[in-house]
C-alpha positions in Angstrom: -1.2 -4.0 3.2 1.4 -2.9 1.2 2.1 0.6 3.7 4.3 2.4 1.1 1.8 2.9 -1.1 -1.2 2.5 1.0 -1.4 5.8 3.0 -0.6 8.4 -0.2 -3.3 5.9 -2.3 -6.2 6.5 0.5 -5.1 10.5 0.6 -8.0 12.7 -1.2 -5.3 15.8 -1.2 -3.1 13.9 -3.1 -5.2 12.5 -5.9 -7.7 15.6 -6.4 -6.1 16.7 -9.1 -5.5 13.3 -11.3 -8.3 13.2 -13.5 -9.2 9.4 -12.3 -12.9 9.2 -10.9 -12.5 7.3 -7.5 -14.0 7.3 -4.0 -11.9 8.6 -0.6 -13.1 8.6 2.8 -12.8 12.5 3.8 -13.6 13.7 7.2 -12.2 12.9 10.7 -12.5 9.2 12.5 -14.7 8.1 12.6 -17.4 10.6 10.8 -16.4 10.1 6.9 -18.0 10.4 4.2 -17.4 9.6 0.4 -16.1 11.9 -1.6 -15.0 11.0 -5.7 -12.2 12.6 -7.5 -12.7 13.7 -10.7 -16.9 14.2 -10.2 -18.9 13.8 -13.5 -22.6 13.3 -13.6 -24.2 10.5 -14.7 -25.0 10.5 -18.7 -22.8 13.5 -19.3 -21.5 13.2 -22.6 -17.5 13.2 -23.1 -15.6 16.7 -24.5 -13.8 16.4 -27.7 -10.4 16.4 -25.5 -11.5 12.9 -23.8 -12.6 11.1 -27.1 -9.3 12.5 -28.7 -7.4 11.1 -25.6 -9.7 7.8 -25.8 -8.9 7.1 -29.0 -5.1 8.0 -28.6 -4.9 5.8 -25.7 -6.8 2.7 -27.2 -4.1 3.1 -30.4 -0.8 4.1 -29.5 1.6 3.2 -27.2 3.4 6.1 -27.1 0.8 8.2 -25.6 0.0 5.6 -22.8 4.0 6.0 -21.8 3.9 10.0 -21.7 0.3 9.7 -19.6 1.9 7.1 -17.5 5.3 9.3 -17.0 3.2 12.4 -17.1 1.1 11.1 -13.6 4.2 9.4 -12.0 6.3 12.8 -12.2 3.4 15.1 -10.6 2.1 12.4 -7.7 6.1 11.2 -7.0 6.8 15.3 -6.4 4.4 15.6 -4.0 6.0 12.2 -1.5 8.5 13.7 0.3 11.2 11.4 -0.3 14.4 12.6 1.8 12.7 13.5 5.2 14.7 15.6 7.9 16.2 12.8 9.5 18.3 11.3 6.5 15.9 8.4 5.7 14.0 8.2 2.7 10.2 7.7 3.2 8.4 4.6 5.1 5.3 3.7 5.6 6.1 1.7 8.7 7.4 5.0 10.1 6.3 8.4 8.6 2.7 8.1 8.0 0.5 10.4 9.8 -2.2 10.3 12.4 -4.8 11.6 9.8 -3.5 8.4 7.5 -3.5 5.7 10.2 -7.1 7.0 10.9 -8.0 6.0 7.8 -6.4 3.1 7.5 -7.9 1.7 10.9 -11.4 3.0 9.4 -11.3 1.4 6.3 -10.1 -2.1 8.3 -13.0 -1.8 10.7 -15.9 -1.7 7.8 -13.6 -4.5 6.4 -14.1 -6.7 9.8 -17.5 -5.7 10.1 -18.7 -6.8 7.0 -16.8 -10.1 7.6 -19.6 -10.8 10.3 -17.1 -13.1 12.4 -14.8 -14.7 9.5 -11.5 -15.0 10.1 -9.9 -11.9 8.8 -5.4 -12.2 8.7 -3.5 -8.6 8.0 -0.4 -9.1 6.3 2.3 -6.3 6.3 4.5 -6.3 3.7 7.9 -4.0 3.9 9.0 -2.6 1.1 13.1 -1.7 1.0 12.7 1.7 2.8 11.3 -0.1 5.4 13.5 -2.7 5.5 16.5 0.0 5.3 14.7 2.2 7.8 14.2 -1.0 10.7 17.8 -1.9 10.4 19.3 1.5 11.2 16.4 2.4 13.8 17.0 -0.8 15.7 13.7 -1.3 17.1 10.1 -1.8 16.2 8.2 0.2 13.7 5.2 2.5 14.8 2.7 1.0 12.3 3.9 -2.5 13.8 2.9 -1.7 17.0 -0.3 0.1 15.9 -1.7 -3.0 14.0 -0.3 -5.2 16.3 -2.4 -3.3 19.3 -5.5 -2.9 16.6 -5.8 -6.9 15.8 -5.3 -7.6 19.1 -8.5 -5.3 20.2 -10.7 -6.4 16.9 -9.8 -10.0 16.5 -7.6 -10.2 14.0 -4.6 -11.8 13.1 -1.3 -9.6 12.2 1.2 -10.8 9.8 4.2 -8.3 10.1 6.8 -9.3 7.4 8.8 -6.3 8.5 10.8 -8.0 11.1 10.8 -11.3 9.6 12.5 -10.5 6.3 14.7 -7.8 8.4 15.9 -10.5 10.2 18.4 -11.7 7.2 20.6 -8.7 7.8 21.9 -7.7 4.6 20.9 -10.9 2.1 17.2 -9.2 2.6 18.1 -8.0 -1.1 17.5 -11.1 -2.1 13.7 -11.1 -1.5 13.2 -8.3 -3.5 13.8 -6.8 -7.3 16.3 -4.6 -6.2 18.0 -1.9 -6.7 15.5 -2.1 -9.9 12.2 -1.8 -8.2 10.3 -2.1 -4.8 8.4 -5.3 -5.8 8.9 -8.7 -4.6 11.6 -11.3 -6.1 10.4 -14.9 -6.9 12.2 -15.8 -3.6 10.7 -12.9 -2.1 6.9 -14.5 -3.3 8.0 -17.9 -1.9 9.1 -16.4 1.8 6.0 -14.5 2.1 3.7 -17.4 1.0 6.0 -19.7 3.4 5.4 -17.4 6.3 1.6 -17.0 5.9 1.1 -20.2 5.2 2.6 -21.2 8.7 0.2 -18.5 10.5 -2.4 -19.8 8.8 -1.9 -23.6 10.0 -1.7 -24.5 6.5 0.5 -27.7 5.8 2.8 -27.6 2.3 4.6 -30.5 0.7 7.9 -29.9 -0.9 7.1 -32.0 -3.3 4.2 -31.0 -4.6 3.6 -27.8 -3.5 0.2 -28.1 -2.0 
């Protein structure tokens, strides 16, 4: 689970109005039902405007970086990113009790249809939340929600948040930063390390395997 993105990607409100066809869970935990952005029926033929887009997309670049900007500016307005405490936005500790919901919803079909396979969660922090943990000094609320939800389903728990925390500041390292919130190839090789330890998996230095 990647929790910065996670919560706002699972949010119906907040993709409504993108244009992309794809199912949320609406409703209150546990009685949800399916509900898809974007609704066309089935066989209804495209307007004009979507085979002009199609065909503007398939052949030019410069459209695809205007539709990408276009989508990034009107979903990034609506994350609040300075919240009334100072910190900017983490999904370790601002999501909301309607998100979590979902999120532990989603995890339990996930376990069910596993029928008794061994199912491991991993968390992993993005900056803010690394940022966030070191100036709050203690453990975050979605750590101690999944770490209370695999203990009652079974599951195992991989929380990276403390773990690459733990560094102090040389947690940079792990990631692309300041340029982006993704993973550095250090970064990849911690978290693989780490799993593969919970897992009970055995590496060789020297091969790799």
């Amino acid at each position: 689970l990647y929790p910065r993105n996670d919560f706002f990607d699972d949010d119906y409100e907040f993709w409504k109005d993108s244009g992309r066809h794809r199912p949320f869970f609406v409703g209150t935990y546990p009685d949800y039902h399916l509900l898809y952005s974007a609704e066309r029926p089935p066989g209804k033929a495209s307007s004009l405007g979507k085979t002009v887009k199609g065909i503007l997309r398939e052949f030019t670049n410069s459209y695809n970086v205007y539709a990408y900007l276009a989508q990034f500016f009107l979903h990034s307005s609506k994350i609040v990113r300075s919240r009334p405490n100072g910190f900017s936005y983490s999904g370790f500790y601002d999501f909301t009790p309607e998100g979590w919901a979902r999120m532990r919803y989603a995890l339990e079909k996930i376990i069910a249809e596993a029928s008794g396979k061994r199912i491991t969660i991993l968390l992993l922090p993005s900056p803010s939340d690394i940022e966030r943990f070191l100036q709050e000094k203690k453990p975050a609320p979605l750590s101690r929600q999944m770490a209370e939800f695999g203990k009652t389903n079974g599951v195992e728990i991989v929380d990276l948040l403390p773990a690459i925390a733990q560094v102090g500041s040389d947690w940079k390292q792990y990631y692309n930063y300041p340029c982006d919130r993704h993973l550095s190839e250090s970064g990849d090789a911690l978290v693989a390390r780490i799993l593969l330890e919970r897992l009970g998996i055995q590496v060789s230095a020297k091969s790799g395997r």
